[in-house]
TIZAGU-851424 format. One record per residue (C-alpha): residue number from 1; residue in one letter; chain; x, y, z. Coordinates in steps of 0.1 Angstrom, whole numbers, plus 5000, padded with zeros to 4 digits. Example, Ala and Ser with C-alpha at 12.3 -4.5 7.8 and 13.67 -1.06 7.14 Angstrom:
BEGIN
+-----+------+------+------+------+------+
: pos : code : unit :    u :    v :    w :
+-----+------+------+------+------+------+
:   1 :    A :    A : 5123 : 4955 : 5078 :
:   2 :    S :    A : 5137 : 4989 : 5071 :
+-----+------+------+------+------+------+
//
This chain:
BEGIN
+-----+------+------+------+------+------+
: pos : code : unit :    u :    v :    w :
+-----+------+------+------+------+------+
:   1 :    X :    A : 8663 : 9626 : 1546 :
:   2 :    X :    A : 8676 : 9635 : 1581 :
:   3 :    X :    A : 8666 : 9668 : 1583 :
:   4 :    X :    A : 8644 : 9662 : 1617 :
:   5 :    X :    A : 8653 : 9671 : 1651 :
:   6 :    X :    A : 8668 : 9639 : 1658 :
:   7 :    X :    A : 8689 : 9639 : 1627 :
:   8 :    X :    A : 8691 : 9602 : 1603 :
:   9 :    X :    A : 8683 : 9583 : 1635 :
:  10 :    X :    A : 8646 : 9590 : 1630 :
:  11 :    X :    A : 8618 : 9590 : 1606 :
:  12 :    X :    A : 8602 : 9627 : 1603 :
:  13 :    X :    A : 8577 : 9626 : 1632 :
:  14 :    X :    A : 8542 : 9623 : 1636 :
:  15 :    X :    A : 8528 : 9656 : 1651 :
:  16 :    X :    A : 8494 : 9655 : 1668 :
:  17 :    X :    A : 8466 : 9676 : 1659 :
:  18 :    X :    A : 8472 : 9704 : 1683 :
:  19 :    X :    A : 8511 : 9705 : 1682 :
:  20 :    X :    A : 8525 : 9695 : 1714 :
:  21 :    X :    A : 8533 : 9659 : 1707 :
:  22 :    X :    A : 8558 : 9648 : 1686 :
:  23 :    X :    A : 8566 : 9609 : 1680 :
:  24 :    X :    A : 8594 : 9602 : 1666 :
:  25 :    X :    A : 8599 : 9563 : 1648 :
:  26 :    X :    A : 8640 : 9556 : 1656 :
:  27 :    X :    A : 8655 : 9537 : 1621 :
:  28 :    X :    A : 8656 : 9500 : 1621 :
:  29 :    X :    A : 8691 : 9505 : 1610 :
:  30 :    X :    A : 8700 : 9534 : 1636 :
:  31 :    X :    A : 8733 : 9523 : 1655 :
:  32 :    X :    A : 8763 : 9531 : 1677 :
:  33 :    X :    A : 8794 : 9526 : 1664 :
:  34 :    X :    A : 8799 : 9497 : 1684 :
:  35 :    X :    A : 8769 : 9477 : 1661 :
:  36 :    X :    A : 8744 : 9478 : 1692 :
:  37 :    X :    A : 8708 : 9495 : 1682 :
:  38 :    X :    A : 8700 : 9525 : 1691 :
:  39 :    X :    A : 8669 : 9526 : 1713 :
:  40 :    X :    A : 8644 : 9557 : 1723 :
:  41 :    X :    A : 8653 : 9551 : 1757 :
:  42 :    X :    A : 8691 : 9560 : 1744 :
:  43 :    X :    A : 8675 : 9594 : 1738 :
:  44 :    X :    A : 8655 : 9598 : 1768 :
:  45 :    X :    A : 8686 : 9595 : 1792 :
:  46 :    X :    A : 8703 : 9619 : 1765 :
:  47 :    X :    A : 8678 : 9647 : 1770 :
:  48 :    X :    A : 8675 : 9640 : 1805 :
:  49 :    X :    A : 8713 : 9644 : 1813 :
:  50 :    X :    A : 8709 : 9679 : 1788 :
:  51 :    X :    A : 8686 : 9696 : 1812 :
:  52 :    X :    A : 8699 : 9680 : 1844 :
:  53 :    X :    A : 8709 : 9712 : 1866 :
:  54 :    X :    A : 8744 : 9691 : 1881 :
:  55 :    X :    A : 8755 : 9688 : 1840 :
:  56 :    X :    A : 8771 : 9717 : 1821 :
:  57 :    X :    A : 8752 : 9725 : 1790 :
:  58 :    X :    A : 8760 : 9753 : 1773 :
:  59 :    X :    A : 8731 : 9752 : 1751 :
:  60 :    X :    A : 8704 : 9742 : 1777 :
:  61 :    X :    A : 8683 : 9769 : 1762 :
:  62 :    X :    A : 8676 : 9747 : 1732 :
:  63 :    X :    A : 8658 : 9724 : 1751 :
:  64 :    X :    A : 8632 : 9748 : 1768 :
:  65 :    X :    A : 8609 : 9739 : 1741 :
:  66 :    X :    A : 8604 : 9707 : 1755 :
:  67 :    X :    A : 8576 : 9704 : 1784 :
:  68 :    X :    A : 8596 : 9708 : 1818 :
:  69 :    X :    A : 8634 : 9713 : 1810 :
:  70 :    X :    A : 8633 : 9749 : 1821 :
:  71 :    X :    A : 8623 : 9743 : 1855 :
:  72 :    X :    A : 8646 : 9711 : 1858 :
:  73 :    X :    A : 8673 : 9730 : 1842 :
:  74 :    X :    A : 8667 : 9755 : 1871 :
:  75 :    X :    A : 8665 : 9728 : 1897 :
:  76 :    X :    A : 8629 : 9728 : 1906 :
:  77 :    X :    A : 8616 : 9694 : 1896 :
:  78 :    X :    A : 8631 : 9660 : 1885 :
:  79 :    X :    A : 8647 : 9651 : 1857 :
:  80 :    X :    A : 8618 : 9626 : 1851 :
:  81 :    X :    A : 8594 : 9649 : 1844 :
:  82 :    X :    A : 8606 : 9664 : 1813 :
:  83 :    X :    A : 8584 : 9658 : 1782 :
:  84 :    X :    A : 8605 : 9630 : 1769 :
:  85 :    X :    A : 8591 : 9591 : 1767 :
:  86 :    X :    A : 8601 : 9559 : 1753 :
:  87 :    X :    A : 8568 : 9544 : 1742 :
:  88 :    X :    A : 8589 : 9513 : 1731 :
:  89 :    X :    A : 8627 : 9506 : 1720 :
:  90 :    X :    A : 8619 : 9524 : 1685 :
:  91 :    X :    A : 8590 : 9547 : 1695 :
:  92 :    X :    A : 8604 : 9583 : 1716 :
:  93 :    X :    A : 8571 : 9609 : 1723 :
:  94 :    X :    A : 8583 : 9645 : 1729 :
:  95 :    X :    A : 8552 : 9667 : 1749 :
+-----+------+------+------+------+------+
//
């Protein structure tokens, strides 16, 4: 139905049993508008470049509930650690 965090590009997600991981499964038929697929990694540099400190977000605070993106938003570790994965080009694991 689209009502998940990732909108119609993803299945509802799988939640593990003490809450802090979310997998998402990205839509066979999720893609741009140019026809290419849309891939979990597609998301990963999109969160990434949310919380990067040298981006302008005006709603970084939405983020903060994802492991990490407060202290990268504030500049105090690397974008690679936030809590944002590609397990495979469908499969996108949120800690």
């Amino acid at each position: 139905d689209g009502g998940n965090e990732l909108g119609i590009a993803a299945e509802e997600p799988e939640v593990s049993e003490d809450g802090l991981t979310y997998t998402f499964k990205i839509r066979d038929n999720a893609n741009w508008s140019t026809g290419e697929p849309v891939t979990a990694q597609d998301f990963v540099f999109s969160y990434r470049k949310a919380v990067d400190p040298n981006a302008i977000s005006e709603n970084v605070n939405k983020f903060f509930v994802i492991k990490n993106a407060r202290p990268i938003s504030d500049g105090e570790l690397p974008t690679d650690q936030l809590g944002v994965k590609a397990i495979d080009d469908k499969t996108l694991e949120f800690t």
